[in-house]
DRENPA-3360 file (N, C-alpha, C; in nm, 2 decimals, always signed):
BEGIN
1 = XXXXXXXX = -1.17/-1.89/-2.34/-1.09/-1.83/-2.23/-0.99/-1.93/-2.17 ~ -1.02/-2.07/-2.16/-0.95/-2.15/-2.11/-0.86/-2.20/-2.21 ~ -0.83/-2.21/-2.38/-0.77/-2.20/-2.43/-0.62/-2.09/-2.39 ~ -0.67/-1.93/-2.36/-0.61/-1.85/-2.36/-0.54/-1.83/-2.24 ~ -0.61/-1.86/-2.14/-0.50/-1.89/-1.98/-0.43/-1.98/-2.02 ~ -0.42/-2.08/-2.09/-0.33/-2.19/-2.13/-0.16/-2.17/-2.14 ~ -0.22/-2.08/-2.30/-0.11/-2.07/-2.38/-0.04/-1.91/-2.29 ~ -0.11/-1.82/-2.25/-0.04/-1.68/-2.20/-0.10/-1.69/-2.06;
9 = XXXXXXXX = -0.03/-1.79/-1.96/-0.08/-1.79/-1.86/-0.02/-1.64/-1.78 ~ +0.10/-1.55/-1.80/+0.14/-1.48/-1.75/+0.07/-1.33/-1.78 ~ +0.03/-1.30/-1.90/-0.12/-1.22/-1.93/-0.23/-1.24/-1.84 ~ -0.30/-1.35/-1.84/-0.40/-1.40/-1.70/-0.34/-1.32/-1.58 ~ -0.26/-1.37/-1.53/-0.18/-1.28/-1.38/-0.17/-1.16/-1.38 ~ -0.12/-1.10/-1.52/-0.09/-0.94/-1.48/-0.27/-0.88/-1.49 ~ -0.37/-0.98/-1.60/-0.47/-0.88/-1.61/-0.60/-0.88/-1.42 ~ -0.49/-1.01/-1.40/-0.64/-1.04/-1.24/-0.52/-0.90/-1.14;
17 = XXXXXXXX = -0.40/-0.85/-1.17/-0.31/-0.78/-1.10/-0.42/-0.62/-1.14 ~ -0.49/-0.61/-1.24/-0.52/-0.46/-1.29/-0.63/-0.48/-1.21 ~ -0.74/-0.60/-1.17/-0.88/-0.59/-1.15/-0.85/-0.58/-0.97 ~ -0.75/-0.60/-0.93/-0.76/-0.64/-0.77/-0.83/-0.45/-0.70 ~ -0.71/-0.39/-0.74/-0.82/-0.25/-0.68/-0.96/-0.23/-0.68 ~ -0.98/-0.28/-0.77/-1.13/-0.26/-0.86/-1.20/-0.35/-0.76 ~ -1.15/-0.47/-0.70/-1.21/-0.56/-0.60/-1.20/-0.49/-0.46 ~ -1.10/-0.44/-0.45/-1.07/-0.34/-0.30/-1.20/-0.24/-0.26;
25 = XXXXXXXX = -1.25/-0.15/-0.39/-1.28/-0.03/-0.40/-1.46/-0.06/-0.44 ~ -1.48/-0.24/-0.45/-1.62/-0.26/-0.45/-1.68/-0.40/-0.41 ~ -1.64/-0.40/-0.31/-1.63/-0.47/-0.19/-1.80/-0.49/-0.12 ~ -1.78/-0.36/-0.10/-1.92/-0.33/-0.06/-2.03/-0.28/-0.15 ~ -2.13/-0.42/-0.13/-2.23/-0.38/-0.20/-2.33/-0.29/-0.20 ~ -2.44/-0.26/-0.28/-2.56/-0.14/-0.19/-2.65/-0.20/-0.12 ~ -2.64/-0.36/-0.12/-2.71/-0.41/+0.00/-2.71/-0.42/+0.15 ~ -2.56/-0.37/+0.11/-2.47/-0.40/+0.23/-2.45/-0.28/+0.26;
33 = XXXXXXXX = -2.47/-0.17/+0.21/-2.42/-0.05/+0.23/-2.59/+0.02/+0.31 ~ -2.70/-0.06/+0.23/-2.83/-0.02/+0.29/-2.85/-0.10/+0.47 ~ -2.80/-0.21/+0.45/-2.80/-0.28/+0.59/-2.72/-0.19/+0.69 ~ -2.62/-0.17/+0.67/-2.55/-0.08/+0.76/-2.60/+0.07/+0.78 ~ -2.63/+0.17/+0.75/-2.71/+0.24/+0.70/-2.80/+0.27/+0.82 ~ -2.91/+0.11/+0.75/-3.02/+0.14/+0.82/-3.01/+0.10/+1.03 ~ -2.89/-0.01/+1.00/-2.88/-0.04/+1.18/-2.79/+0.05/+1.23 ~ -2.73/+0.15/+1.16/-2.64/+0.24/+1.28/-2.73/+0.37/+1.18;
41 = XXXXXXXX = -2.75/+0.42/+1.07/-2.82/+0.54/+1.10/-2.98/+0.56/+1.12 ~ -3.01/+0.45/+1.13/-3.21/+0.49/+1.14/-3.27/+0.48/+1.08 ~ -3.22/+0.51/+0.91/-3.29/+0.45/+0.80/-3.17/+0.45/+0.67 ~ -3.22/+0.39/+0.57/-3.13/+0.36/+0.46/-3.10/+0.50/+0.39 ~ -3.16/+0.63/+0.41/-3.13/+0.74/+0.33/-3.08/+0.83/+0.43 ~ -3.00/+0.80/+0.56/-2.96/+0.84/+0.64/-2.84/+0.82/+0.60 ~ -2.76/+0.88/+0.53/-2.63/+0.84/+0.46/-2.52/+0.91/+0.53 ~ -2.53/+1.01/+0.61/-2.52/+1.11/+0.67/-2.42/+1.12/+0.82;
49 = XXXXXXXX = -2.52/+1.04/+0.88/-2.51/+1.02/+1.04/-2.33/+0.97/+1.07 ~ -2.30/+1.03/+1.18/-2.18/+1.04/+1.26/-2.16/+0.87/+1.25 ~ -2.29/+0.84/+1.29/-2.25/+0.67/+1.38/-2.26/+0.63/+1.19 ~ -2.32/+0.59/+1.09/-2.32/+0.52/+0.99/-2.21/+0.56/+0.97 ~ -2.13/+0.64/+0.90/-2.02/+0.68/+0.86/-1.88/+0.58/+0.92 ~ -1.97/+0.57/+1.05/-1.81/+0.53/+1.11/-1.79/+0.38/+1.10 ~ -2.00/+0.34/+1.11/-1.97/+0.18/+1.09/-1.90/+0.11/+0.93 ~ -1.96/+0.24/+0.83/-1.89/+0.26/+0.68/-1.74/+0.22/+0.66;
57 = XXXXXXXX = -1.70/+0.31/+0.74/-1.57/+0.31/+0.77/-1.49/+0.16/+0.82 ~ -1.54/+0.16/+0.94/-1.47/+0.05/+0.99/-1.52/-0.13/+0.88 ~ -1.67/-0.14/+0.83/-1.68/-0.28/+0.75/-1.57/-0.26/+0.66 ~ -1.50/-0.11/+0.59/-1.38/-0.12/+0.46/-1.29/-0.14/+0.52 ~ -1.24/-0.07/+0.63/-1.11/-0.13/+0.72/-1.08/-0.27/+0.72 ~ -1.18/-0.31/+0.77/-1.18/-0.42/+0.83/-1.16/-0.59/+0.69 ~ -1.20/-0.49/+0.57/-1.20/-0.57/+0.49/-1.06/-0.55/+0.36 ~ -1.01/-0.41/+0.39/-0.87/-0.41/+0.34/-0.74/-0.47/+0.42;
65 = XXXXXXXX = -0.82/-0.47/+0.57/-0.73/-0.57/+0.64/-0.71/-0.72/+0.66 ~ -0.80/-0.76/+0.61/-0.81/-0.93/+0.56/-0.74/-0.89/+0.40 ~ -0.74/-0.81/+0.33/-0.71/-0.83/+0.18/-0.54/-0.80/+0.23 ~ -0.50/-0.70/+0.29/-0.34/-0.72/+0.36/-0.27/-0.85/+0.40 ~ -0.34/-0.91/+0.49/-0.29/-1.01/+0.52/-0.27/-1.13/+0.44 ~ -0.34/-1.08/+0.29/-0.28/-1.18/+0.18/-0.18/-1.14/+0.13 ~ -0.24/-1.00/+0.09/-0.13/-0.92/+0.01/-0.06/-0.85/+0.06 ~ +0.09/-0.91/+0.12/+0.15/-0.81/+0.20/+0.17/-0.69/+0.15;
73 = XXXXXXXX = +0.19/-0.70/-0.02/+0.32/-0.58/-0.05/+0.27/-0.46/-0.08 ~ +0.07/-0.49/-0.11/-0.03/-0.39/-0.18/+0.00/-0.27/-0.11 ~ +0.12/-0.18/-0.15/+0.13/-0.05/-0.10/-0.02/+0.06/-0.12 ~ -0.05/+0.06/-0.22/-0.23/+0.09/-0.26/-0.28/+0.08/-0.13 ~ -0.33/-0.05/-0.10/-0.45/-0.08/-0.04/-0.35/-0.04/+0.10 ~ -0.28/-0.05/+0.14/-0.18/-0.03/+0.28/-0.20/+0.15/+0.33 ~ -0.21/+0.23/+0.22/-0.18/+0.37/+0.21/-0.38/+0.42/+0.25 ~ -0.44/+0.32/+0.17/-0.62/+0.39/+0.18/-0.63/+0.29/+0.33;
81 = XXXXXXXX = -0.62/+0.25/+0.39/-0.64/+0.22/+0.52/-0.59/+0.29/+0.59 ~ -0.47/+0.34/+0.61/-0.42/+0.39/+0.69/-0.50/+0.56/+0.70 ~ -0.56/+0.59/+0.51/-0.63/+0.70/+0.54/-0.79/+0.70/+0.63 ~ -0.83/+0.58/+0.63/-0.97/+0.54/+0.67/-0.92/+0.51/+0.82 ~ -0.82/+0.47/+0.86/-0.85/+0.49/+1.03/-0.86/+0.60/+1.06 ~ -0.79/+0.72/+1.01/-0.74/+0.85/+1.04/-0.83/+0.90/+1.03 ~ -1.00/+0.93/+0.94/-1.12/+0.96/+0.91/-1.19/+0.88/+1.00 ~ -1.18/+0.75/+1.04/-1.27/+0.70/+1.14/-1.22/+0.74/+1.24;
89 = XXXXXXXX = -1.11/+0.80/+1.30/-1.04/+0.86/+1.41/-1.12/+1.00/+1.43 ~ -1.12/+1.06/+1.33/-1.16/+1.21/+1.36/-1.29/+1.20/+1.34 ~ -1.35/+1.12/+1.33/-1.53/+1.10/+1.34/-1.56/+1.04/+1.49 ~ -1.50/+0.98/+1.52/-1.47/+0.93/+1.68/-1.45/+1.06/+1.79 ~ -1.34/+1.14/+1.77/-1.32/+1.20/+1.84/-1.41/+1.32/+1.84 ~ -1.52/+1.34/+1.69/-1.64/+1.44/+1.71/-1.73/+1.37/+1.81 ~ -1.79/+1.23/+1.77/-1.87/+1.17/+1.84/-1.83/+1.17/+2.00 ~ -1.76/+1.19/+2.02/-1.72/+1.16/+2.15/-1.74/+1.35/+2.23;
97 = XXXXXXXX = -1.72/+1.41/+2.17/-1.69/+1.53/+2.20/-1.84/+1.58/+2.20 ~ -1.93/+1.54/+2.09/-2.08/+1.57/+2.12/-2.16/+1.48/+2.20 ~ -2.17/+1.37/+2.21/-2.22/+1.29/+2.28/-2.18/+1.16/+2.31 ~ -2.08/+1.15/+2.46/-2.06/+1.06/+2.47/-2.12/+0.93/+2.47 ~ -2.24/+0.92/+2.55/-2.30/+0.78/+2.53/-2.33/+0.71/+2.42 ~ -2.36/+0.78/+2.27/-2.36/+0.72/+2.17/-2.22/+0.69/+2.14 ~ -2.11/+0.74/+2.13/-1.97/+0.67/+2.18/-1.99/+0.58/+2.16 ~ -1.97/+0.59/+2.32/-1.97/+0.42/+2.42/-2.03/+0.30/+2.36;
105 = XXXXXXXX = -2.18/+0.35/+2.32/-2.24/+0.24/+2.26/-2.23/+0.20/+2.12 ~ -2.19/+0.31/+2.01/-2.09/+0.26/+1.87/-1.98/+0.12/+1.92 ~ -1.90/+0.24/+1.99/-1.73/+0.16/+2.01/-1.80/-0.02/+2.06 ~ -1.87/-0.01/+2.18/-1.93/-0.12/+2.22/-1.99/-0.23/+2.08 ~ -2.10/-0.16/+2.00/-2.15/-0.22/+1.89/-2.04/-0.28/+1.77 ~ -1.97/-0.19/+1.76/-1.89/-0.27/+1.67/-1.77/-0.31/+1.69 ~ -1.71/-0.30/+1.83/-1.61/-0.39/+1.91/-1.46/-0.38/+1.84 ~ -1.47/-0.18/+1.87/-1.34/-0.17/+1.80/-1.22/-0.15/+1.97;
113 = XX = -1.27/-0.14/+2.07/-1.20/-0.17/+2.20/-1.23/-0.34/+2.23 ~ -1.07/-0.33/+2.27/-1.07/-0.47/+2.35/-1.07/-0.50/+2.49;
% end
């Protein structure tokens, strides 16, 4: 392999350019996906719940928005963020609408107000 980055170093670049979504899109692992899960829905097969969903939401946000601020130009990753605020927006404004105190204490928990 290090023969071959050598001689076609510009091959190298375009094929780490095909795997970058692929890094976008599995980011999160199922360990990480069971940890979250289980501290905002109750248990790890709670896959379900208003509040997991949202904390779901916001660890990918939060982590296509560190991958932005490398990559400015990633129209891709720029376009599925902007759809995941808009889905954590309208899961927000259910939660809020059925019960506000679990709201309060989400938004509080994962410190998306400043």
């Amino acid at each position: 392999f290090q023969t071959f980055s050598q001689e076609y170093p510009h091959l190298l670049i375009f094929v780490l350019y095909l795997c970058l979504p692929f890094e976008i899109a599995m980011q999160l692992t199922a360990e990480r996906k069971k940890e979250i899960f289980t501290a905002f829905g109750g248990a790890e097969t709670n896959t379900g719940s208003t509040e997991a969903q949202i904390a779901m939401f916001t660890e990918r946000i939060n982590f296509i928005s560190a991958h932005l601020k490398e990559f400015r130009k990633d129209k891709s990753a720029e376009l599925s963020l902007i759809k995941l605020v808009g889905k954590r927006r309208s899961l927000l404004n259910y939660l809020m609408k059925k019960d506000i105190f679990k709201y309060r204490a989400l938004i509080k928990e994962l410190g998306l107000r400043k």
